[in-house]
C-alpha positions in Angstrom: -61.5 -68.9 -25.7 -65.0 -69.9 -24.1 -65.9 -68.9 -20.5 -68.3 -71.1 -18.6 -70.8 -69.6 -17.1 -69.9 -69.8 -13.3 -66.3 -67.9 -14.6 -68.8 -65.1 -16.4 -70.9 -64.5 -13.6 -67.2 -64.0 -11.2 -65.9 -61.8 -13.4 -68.9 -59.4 -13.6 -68.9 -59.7 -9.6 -65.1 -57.9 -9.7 -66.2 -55.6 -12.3 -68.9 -54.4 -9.8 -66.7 -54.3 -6.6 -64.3 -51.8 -8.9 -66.8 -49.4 -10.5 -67.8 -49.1 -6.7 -64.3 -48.6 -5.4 -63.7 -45.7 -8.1 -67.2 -43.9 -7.3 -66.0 -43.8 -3.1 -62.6 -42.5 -4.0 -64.1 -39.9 -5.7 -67.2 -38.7 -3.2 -63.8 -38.4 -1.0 -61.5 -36.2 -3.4 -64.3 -34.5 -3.0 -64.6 -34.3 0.4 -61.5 -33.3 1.2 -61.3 -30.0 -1.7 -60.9 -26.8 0.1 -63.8 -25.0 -1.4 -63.5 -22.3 -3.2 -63.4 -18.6 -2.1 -66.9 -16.9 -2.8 -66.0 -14.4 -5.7 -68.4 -11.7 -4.5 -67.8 -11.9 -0.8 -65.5 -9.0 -0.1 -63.3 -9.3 3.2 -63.4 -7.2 6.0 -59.7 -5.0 6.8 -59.4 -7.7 8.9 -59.3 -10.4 7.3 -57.1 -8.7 4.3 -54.1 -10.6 3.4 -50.5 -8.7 3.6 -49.0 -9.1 0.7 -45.8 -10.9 1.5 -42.3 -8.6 1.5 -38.5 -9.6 0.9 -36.5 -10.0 4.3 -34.0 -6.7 4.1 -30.7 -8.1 4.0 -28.7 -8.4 6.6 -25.3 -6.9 7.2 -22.9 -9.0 7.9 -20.6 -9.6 10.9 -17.2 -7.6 10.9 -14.1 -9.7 10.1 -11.4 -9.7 12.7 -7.9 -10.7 12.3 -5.2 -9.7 15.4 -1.5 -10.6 15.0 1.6 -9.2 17.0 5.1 -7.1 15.6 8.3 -7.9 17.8 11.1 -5.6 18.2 14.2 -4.9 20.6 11.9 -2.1 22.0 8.8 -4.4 22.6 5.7 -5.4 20.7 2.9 -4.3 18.8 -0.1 -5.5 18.8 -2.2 -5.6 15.1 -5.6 -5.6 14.6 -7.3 -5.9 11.4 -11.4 -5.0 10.6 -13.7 -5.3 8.1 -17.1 -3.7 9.2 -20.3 -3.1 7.4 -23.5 -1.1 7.4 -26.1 -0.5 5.2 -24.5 1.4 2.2 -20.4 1.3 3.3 -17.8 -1.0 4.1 -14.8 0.2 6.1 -11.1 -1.7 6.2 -9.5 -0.4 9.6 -5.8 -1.1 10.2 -4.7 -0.1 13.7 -1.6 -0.6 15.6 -1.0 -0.5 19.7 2.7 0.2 20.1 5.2 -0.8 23.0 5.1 3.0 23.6 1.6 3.0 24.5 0.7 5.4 21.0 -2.0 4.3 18.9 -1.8 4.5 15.1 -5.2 3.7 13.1 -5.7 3.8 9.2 -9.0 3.0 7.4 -10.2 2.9 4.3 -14.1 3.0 3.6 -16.0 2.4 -0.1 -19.8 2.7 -0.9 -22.0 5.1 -1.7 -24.6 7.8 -0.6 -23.5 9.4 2.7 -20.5 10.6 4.4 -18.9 8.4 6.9 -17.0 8.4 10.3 -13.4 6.5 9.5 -12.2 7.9 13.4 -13.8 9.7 16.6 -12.0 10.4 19.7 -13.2 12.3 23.0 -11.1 14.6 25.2 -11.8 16.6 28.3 -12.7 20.1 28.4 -9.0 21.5 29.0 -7.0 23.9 26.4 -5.8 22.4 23.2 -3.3 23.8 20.3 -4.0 23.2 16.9 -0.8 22.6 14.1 -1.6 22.7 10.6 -0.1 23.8 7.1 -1.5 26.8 5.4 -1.3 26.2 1.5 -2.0 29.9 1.0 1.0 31.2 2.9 3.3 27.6 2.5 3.9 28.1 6.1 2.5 26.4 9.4 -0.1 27.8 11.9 -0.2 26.9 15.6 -3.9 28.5 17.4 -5.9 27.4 20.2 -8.2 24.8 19.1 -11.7 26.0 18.1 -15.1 24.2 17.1 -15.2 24.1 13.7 -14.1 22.1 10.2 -10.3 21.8 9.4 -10.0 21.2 5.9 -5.6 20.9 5.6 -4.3 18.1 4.5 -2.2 17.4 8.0 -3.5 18.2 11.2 -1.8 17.6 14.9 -3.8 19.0 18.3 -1.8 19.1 21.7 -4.0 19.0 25.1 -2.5 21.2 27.9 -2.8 17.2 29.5 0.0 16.1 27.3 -2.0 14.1 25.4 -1.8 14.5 21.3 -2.7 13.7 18.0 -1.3 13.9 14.4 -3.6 13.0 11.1 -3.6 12.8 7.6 -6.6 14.0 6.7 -9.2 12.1 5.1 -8.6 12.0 1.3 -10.8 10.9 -1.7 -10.1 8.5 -4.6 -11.7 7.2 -7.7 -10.3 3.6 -8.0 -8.6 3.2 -11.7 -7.3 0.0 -13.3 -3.8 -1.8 -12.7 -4.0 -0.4 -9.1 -4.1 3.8 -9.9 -5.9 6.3 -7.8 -7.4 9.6 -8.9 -7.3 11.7 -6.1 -10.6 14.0 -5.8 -9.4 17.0 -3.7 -12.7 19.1 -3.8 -14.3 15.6 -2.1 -12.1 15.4 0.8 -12.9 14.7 4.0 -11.8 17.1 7.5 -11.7 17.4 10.8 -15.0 18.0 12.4 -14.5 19.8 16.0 -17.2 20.3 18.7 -17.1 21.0 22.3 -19.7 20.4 24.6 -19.9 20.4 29.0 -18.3 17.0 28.6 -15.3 18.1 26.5 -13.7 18.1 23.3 -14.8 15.5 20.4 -12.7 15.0 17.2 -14.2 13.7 14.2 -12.8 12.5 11.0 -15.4 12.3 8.0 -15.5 11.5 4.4 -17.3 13.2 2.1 -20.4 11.8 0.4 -19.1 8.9 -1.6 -19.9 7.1 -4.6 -19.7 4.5 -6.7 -16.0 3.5 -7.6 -15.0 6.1 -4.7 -12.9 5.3 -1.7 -11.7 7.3 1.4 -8.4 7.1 3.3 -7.3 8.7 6.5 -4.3 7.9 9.0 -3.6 9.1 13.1 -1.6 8.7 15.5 -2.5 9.3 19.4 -1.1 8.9 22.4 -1.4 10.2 26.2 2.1 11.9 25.7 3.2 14.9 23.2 4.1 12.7 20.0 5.6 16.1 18.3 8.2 18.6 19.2 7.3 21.7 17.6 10.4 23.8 19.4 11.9 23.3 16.1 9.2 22.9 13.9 10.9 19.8 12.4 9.4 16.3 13.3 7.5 13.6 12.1 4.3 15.8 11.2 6.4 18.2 9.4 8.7 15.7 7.4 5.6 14.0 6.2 3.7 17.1 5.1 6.7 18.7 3.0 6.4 15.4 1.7 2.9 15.3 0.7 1.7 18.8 0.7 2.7 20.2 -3.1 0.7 17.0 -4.3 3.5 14.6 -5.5 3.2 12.1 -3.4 0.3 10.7 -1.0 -0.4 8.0 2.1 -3.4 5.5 1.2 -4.3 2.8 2.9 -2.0 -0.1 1.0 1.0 2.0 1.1 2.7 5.1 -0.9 1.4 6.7 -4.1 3.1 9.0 -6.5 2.0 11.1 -9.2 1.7 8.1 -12.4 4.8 9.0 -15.7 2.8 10.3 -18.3 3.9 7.3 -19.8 2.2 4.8 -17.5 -1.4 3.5 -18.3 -3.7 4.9 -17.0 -2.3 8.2 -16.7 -3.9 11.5 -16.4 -4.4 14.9 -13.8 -4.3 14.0 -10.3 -3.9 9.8 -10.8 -1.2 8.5 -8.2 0.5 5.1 -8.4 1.4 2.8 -5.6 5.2 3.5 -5.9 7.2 0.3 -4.4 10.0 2.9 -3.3 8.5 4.6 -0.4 10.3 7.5 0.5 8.1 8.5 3.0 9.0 5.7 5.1 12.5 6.8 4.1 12.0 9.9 5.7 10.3 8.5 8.9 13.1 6.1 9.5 16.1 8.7 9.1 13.6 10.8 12.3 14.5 7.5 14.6 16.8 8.9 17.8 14.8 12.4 16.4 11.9 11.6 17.2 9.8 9.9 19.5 6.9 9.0 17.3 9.8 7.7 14.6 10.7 4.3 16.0 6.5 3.1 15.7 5.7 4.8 13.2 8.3 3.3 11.0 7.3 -0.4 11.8 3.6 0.4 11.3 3.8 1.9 7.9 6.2 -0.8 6.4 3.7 -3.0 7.8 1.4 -1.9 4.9 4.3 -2.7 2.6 4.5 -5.8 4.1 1.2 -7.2 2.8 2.4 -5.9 -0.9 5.2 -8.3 -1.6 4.0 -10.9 -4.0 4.6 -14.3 -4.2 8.0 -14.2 -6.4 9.1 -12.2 -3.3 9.2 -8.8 -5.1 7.5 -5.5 -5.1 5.5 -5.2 -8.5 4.9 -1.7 -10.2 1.7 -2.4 -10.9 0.8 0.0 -14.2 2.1 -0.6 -17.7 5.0 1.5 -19.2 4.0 2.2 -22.3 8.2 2.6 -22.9 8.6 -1.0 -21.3 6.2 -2.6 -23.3 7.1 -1.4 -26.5 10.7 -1.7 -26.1 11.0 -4.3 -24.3 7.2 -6.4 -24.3 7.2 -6.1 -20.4 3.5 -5.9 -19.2 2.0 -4.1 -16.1 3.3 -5.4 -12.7 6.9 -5.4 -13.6 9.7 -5.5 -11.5 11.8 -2.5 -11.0 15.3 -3.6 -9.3 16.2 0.4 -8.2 12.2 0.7 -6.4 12.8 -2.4 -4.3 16.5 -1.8 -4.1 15.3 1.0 -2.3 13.0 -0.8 -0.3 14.5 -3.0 1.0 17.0 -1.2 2.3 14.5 1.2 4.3 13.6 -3.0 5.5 17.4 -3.4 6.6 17.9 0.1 7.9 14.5 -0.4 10.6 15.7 -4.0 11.2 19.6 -2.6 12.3 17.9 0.5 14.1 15.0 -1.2 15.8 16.0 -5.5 16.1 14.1 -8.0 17.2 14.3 -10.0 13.8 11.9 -7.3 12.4 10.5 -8.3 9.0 13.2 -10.4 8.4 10.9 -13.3 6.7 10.4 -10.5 4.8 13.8 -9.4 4.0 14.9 -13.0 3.3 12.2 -13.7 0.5 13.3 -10.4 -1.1 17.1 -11.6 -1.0 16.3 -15.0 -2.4 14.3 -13.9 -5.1 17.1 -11.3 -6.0 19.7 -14.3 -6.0 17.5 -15.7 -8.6 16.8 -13.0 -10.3 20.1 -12.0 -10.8 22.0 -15.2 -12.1 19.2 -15.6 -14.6 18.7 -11.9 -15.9 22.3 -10.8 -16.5 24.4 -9.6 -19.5 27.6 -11.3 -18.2 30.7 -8.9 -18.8 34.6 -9.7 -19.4 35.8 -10.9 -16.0 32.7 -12.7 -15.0 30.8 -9.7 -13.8 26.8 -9.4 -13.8 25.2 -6.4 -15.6 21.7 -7.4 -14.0 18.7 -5.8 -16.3 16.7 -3.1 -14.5 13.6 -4.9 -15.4 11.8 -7.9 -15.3 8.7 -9.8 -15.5 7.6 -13.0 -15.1 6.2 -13.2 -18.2 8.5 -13.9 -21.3 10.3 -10.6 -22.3 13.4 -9.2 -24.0 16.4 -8.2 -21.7 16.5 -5.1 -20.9 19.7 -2.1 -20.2 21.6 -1.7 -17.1 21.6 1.8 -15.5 24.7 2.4 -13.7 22.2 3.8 -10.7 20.6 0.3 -10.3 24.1 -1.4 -10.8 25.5 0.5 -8.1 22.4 1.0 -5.6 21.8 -3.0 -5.9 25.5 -4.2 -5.4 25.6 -2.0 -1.7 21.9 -3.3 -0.8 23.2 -6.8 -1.8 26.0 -6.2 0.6 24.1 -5.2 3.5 21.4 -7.9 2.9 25.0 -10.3 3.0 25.9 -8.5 6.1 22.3 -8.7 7.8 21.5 -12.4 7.1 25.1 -13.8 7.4 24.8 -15.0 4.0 28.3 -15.5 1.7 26.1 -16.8 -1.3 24.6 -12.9 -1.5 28.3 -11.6 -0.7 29.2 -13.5 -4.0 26.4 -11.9 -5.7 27.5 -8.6 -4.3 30.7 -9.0 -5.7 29.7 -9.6 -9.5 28.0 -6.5 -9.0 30.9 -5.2 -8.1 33.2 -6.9 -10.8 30.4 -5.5 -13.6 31.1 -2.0 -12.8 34.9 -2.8 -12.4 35.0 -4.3 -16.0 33.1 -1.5 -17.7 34.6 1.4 -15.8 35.8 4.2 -17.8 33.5 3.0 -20.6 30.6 4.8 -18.8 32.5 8.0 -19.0 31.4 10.2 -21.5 33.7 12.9 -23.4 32.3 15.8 -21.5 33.2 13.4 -18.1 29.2 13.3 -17.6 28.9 9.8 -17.4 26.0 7.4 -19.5 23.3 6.6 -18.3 22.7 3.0 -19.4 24.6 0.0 -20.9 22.5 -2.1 -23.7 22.6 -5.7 -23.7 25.1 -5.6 -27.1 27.2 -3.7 -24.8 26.9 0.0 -26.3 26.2 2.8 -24.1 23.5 5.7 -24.1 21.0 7.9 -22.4 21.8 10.9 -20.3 22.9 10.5 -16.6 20.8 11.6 -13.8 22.5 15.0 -12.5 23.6 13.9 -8.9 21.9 10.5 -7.8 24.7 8.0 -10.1 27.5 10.5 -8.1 25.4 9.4 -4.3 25.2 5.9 -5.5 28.6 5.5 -6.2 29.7 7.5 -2.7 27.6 5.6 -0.7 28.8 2.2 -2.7 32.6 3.3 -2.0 31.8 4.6 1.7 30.9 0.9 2.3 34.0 -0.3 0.5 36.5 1.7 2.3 34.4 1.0 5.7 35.3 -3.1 5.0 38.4 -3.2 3.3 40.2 -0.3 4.5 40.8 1.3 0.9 38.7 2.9 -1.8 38.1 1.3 -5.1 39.8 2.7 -7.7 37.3 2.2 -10.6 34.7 4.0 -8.1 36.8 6.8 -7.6 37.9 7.2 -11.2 34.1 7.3 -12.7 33.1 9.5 -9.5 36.1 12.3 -10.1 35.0 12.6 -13.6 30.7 13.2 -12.0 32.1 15.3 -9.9 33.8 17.8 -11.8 30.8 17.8 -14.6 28.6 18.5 -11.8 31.0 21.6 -10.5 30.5 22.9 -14.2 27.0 22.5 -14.5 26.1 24.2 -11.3 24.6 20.6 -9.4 25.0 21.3 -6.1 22.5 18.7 -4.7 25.3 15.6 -4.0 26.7 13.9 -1.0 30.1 14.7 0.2 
């Protein structure tokens, strides 16, 4: 290709104009470089630069959830918190009642220094202190006195009328499958001072740390809560309860010392046990006590917020005896724990009204419906020998204990009764038929009776010593109450109990 000369000169022309345009872009890249810092100038304090630091972080903003209890005798109001601070977290649970008491659980987890879970101020006036002496298994009432109260129950009553009750403060490494070893050298007390202004209560924790938890309970209220004229109420009741170290109150419900067969096992773990006796025990005090009636709602409350989605109670370790036997894994259902369960649910819902916990009670009853027609050993007549175990997960059946047969056939009656269902009267009733079918198979030659019947229908095991006999009494009270007459297979397997017990010295049954 041949340029003329005219295109030639052009073409140098624009290769002139660009060299220029690249030279002026770079005088101003150059012009506009922050220059560089001389190396030996040194700068004055003032003009050092702070080297820049991480923001601390920030605590957040407590979680607050409020919700309302109804019974016959008025509401209570619920108010749940989650608060934090720099090294713990506290869960507080507390409870305003139609009879103007106050009850208050927390829970607090973290580590490094002790904590506060409750503080209350009271005037300068004369105060009694109640607590239960370990040393000399007996209680001891004083004046009130600065100081650190280290028993596990404590109440104070003001000379105002005013009073308190509390489980102390107690201290737990956290385990798996839901198991709590209890630290008693780390518990927390009762820290009392008294200045001009009055009288101010303190419950601490201990130092925690990591894996650690702390749990304390109290009640309050402007009025005595506690009648101590016969040194039997609520405070008492719970402590004989709790004070040999069987059984303790945490802050999700009722533990008991774990089977040495349960994993994990070991000295002082504890269990979340689905039967809570405790409650139990509070709900027999109602028309005893005045602190009953709230006390009972609030702690079955807890219990509440355990019920899983199926509708059951779950025992949350493994049994190393179920799994083995049986292939049933940890969070089983146990039909004699929630059979007792839910009948402390019925007994507070007939004592106390006002629907109470009845959604509750309803997703128990359906879940046992179902439960029961598909996890049966089905006897001559018709009758259901429901398994004392289950678990969602696939599993072999298990045996029937005649103490589950019996204890689940009344509770099915009075869940019939309560809800005005006929469906669970019918369920009731092949209960019912079961042990009618069986009867004097369960009676052994020595007229103890057995203590289980296998799937293949064979019996075994050895009988509790008095709790098949209360079972079975409380199964045929019911009975005769509604139809007007005993039942005979009842009475036959109960007059043979009875008279093995008379022989063996078992002096513990109902009559």
């Amino acid at each position: 290709m041949h340029l003329s000369k005219k295109q030639l000169i052009i073409l140098g022309a624009i290769a002139v104009l660009f060299l220029g345009f690249l030279i002026f872009l770079g005088s101003c890249n150059k012009r506009l470089a922050v220059p560089e810092r001389p190396q030996q100038a040194e700068a004055t304090p003032a003009q050092e630069e702070t080297p820049a630091q991480d923001d601390p972080p920030s605590i957040p903003e407590p979680v607050v959830t409020t919700r309302s209890i109804s019974t016959s005798m008025g509401d209570i109001s619920v108010t749940e918190t989650t608060e934090y601070d720099e090294a713990l977290t506290y869960y507080r649970r507390e409870y305003l009642s139609f009879d103007k008491s106050r009850i208050q659980a927390c829970r607090v987890e973290g580590e490094t220094r002790q904590a506060t879970l409750f503080s209350f101020q009271y005037q300068p006036i004369d105060a009694t202190v109640h607590y239960f002496d370990t040393d000399t298994n007996a209680w001891v009432s004083e004046p009130l006195s600065p100081g650190a109260y280290r028993a596990s129950l404590v109440a104070i009553e003001f000379s105002s009328g005013a009073s308190l009750f509390s489980y102390l403060p107690k201290t737990y490494n956290q385990k798996e499958n839901g198991v709590l070893e209890h630290l008693p050298d780390l518990d927390g007390y009762l820290l009392v001072t008294r200045t001009e202004a009055g009288w101010q209560l303190k419950l601490v924790s201990c130092e925690l740390q990591e894996g650690q938890v702390c749990d304390g309970f109290v009640m309050s209220a402007a009025w005595p809560l506690l009648d101590w004229s016969e040194n039997k109420n609520c405070a008492t009741v719970w402590n004989a309860y709790t004070a040999n170290g069987v059984a303790k109150w945490c802050y999700d419900g009722y533990y008991r010392f774990t089977p040495s067969n349960y994993v994990p096992t070991g000295e002082n773990y504890y269990y979340r046990c689905v039967a809570s006796y405790l409650i139990r025990l509070m709900a027999e005090q109602i028309g005893l006590s005045d602190a009953a009636p709230s006390l009972t709602v609030c702690m079955l409350d807890v219990l509440v917020q355990e019920q899983n989605a199926y509708g059951f109670w779950p025992t949350q370790p493994e049994s190393e005896w179920l799994s083995g036997d049986f292939q049933i894994a940890d969070g089983f259902y146990d039909t004699r724990f929630n059979t007792d369960l839910i009948e402390i649910f019925v007994r507070a819902n007939n004592d106390l009204g006002g629907g109470l916990y009845l959604d509750t009670v309803k997703r128990y009853a359906a879940f046992y419906q179902v439960l029961a027609e598909a996890n049966h050993a089905e006897t001559e007549n018709g009758g259901w020998l429901v398994a004392d175990y289950w678990h969602p997960q696939l599993h072999d059946l298990t045996h029937t204990s005649l103490n589950h047969l019996a204890a689940e056939c009344l509770a099915a009656y009075h869940l019939a009764d309560l809800l005005q269902d006929e469906s669970l009267r019918e369920t009731a009733d092949k209960l019912l038929l079961a042990i009618e079918d069986t009867g004097s198979d369960w009676i052994k030659p020595t007229w103890d009776l057995y203590y289980s019947i296998q799937p293949d229908g064979t019996y075994d095991g050895t009988d509790y010593p008095s709790l098949t006999y209360n079972d079975l009494f409380n199964l045929q009270a019911y009975i005769t109450e509604k139809t007007g007459e005993q039942n005979q297979t009842i009475y036959n397997l109960m007059y043979h109990k009875l008279y093995w017990m008379w022989a063996n010295n078992v002096t513990d049954y109902k009559r």
